[in-house]
N, CA, C and O of each residue as an XYZ file, in Angstrom:
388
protein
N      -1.048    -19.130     43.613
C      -1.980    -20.030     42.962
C      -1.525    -20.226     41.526
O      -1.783    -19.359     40.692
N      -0.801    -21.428     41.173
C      -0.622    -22.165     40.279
C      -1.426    -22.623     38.964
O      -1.476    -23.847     39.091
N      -2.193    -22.226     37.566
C      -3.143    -22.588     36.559
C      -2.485    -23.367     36.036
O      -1.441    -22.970     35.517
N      -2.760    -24.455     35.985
C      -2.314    -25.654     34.921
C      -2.533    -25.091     33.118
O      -2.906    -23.962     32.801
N      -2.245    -26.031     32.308
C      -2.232    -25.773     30.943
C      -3.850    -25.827     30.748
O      -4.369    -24.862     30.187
N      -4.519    -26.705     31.102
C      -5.576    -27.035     30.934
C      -6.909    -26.296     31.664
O      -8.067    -26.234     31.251
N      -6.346    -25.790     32.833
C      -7.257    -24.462     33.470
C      -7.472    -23.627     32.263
O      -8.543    -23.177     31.855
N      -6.172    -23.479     31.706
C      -6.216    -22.183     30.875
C      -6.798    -22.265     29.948
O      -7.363    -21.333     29.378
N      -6.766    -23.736     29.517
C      -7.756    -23.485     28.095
C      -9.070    -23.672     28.309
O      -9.868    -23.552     27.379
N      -9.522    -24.039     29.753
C     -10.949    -24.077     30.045
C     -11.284    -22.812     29.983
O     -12.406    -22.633     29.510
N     -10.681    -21.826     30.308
C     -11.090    -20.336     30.627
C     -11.471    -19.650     29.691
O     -12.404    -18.850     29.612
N     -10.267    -20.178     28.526
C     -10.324    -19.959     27.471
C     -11.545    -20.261     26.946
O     -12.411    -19.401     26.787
N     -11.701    -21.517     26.637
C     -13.244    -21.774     25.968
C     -14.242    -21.566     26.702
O     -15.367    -21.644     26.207
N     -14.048    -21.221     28.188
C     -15.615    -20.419     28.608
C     -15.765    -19.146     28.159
O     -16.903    -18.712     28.338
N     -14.808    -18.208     27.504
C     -15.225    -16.660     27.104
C     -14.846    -16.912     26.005
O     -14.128    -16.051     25.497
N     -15.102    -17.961     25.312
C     -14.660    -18.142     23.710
C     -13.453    -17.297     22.928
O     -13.493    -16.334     22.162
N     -12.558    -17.953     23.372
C     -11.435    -17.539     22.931
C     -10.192    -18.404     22.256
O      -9.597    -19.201     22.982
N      -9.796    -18.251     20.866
C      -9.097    -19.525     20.901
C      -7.617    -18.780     20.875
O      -7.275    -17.800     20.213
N      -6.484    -19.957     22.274
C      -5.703    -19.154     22.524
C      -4.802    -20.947     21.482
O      -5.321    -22.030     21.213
N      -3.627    -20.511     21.264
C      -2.848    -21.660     21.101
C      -2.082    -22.427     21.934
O      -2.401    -22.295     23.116
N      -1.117    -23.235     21.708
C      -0.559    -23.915     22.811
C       0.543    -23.236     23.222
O       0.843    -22.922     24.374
N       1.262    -22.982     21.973
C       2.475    -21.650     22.102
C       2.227    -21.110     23.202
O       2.959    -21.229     24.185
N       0.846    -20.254     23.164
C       0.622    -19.450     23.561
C       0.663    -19.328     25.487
O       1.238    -18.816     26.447
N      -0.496    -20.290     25.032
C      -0.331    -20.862     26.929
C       0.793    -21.322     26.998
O       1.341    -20.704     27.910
N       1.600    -22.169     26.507
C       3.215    -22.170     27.512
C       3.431    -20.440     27.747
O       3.554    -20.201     28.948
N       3.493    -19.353     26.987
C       4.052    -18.504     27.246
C       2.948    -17.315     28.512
O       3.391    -16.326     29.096
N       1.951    -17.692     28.575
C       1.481    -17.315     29.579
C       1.953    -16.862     30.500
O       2.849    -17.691     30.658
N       2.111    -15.991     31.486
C       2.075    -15.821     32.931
C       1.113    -15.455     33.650
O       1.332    -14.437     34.307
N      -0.069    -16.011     33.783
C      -1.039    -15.648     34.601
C      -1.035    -15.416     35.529
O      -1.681    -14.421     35.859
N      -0.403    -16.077     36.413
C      -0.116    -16.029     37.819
C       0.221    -14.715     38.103
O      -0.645    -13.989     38.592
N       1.249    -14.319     37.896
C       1.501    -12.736     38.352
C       0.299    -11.699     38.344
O       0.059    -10.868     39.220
N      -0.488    -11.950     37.029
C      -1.642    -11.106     37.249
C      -2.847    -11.745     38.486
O      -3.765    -11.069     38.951
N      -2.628    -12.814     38.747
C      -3.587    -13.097     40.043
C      -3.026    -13.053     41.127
O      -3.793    -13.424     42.015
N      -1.860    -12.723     41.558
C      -1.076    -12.472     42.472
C      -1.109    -10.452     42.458
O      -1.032     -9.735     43.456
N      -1.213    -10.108     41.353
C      -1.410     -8.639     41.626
C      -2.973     -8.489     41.980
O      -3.220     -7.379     42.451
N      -4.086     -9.341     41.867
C      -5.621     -9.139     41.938
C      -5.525     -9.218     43.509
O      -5.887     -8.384     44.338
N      -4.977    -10.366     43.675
C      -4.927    -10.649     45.103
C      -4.325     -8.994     45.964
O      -4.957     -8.310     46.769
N      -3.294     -8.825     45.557
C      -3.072     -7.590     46.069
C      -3.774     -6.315     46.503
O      -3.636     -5.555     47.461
N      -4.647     -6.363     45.358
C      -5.417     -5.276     45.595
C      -6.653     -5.648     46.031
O      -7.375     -4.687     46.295
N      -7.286     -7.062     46.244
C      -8.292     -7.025     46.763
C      -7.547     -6.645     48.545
O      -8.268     -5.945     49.256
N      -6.412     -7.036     49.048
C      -6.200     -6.854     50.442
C      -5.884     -5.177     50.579
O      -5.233     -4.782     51.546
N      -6.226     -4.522     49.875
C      -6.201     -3.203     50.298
C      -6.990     -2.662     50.790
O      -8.097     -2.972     50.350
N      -7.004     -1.669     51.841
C      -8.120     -1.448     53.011
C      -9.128     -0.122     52.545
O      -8.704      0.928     53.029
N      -9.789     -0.030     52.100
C     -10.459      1.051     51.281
C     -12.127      1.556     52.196
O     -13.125      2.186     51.844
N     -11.623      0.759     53.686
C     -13.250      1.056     54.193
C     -13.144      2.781     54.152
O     -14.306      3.122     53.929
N     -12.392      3.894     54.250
C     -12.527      4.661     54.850
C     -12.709      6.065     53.585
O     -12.527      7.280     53.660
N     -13.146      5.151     52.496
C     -12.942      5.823     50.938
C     -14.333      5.490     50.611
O     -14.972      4.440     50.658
N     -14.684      6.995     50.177
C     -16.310      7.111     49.294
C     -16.187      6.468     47.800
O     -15.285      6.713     46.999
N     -17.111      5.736     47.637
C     -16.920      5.365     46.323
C     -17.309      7.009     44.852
O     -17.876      8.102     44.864
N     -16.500      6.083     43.792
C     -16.236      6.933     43.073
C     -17.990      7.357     42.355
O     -18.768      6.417     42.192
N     -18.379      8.599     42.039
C     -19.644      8.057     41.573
C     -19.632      7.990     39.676
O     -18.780      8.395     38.887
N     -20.877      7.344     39.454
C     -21.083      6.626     38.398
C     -21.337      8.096     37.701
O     -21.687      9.062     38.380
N     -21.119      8.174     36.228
C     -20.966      9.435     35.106
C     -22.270      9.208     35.185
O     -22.757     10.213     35.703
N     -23.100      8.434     34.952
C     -24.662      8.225     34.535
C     -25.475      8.700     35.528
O     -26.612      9.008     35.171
N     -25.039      8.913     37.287
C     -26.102      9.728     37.916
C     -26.104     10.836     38.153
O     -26.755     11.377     39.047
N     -25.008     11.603     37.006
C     -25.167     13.130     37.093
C     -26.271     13.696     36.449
O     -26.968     13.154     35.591
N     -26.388     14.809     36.913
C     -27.678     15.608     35.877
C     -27.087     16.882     35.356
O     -27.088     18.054     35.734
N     -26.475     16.073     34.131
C     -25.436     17.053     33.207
C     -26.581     18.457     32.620
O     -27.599     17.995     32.106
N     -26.543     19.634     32.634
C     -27.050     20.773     32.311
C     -27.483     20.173     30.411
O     -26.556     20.053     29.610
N     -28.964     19.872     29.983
C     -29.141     19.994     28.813
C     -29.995     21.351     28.207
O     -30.727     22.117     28.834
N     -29.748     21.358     27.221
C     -30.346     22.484     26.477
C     -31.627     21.892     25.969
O     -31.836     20.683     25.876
N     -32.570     22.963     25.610
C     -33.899     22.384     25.370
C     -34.095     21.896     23.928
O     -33.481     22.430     23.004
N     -34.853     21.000     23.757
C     -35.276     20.121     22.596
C     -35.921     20.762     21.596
O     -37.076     20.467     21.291
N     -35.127     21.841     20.902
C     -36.124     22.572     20.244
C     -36.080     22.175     18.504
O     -34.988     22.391     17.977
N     -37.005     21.707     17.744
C     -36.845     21.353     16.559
C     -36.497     23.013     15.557
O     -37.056     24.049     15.918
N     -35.564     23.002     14.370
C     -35.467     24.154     14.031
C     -34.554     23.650     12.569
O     -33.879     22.621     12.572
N     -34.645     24.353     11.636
C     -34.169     24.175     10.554
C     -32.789     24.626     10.290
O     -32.321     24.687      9.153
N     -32.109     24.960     11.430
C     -31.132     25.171     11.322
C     -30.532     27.203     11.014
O     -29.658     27.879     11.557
N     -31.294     27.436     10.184
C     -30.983     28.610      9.025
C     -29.888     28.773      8.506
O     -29.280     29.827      8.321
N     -29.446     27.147      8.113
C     -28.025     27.134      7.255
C     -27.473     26.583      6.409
O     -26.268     26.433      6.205
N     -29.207     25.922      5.338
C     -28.925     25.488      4.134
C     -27.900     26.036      3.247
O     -27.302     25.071      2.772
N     -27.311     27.366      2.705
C     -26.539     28.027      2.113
C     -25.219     27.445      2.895
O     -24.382     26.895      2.180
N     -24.999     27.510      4.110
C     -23.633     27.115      4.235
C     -23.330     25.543      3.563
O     -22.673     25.119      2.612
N     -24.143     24.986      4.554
C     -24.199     23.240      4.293
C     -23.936     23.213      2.843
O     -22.947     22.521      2.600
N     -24.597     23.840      1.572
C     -24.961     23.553      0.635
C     -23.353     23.558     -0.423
O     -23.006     22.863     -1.378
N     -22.566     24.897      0.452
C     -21.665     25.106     -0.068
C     -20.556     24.425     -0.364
O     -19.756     24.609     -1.282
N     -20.576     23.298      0.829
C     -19.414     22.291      0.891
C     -19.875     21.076     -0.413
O     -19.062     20.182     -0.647
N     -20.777     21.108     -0.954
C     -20.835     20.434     -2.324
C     -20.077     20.425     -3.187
O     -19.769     21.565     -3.534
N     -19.327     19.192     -4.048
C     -18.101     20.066     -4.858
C     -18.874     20.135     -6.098
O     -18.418     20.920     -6.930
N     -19.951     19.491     -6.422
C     -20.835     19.208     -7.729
C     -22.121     20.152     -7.058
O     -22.847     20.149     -6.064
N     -21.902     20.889     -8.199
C     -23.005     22.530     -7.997
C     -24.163     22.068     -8.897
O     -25.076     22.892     -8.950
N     -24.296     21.243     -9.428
C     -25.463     20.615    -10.268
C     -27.060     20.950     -9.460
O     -27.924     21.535    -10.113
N     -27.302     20.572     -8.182
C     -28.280     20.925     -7.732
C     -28.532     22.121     -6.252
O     -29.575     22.604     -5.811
N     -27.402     22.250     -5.900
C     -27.357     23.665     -5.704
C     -28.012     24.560     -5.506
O     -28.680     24.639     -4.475
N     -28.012     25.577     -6.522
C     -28.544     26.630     -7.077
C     -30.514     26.101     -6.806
O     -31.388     26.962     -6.911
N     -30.801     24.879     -6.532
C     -32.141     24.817     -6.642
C     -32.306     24.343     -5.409
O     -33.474     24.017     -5.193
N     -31.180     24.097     -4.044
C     -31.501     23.765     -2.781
C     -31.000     22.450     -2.564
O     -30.867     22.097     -1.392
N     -30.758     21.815     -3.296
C     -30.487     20.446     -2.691
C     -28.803     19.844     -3.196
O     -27.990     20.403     -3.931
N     -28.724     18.790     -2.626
C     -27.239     17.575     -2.976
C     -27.593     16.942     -4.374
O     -28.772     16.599     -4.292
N     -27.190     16.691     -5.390
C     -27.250     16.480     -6.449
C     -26.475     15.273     -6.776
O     -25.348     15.526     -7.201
N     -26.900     13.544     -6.656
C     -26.446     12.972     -6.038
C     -26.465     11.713     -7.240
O     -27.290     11.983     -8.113
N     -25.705     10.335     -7.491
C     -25.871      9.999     -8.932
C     -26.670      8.868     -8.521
O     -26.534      8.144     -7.534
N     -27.507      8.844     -9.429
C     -28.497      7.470     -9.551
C     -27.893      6.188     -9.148
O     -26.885      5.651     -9.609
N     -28.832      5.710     -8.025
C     -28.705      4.449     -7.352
C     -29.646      3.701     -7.873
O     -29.349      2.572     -7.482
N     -30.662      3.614     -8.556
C     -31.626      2.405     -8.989
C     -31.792      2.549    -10.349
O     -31.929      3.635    -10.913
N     -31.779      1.224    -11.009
C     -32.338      1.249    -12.367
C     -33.501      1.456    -12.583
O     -34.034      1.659    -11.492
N     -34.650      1.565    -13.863
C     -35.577      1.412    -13.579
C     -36.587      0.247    -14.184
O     -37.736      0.142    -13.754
């Protein structure tokens, strides 16, 4: 199956794409619909489908809210010790007033 120049740029502007003319001369589409074709004639009745990641029921841990108990570490990776020592990020003024 043969795409004219003009197939291609219909295709093109149905998934909004702007291809050039260059471009489509240099095309080979065909080969890739000649490989689709291929694999749709492959005989796969006798194969379970693969299943979907989303209907597992991956093991979660419980939802527990908690403060961590690791302000002191967190705090440490600050390179400006300005607020620190009093618990918090010490951070430079964003609004005038």
């Amino acid at each position: 199956m043969a795409f004219s120049k003009q197939q291609l740029q219909k295709f093109a502007d149905l998934i909004k794409i702007e291809i050039s003319d260059e471009k489509l001369d240099q095309m080979n589409i065909d080969s890739v619909i000649e490989w689709l074709d291929k694999l749709q004639k492959i005989d796969t009745s006798g194969i379970e489908p693969m299943l979907n990641p989303a209907e597992h029921n991956l093991p979660r841990r419980a939802d527990v809210v908690t403060d961590g108990n690791i302000r002191d570490a967190v705090l440490a990776n600050d390179p400006d010790t300005a607020g620190v020592s009093r618990g918090y990020f010490a951070v430079p003024k964003v609004m005038d007033e």
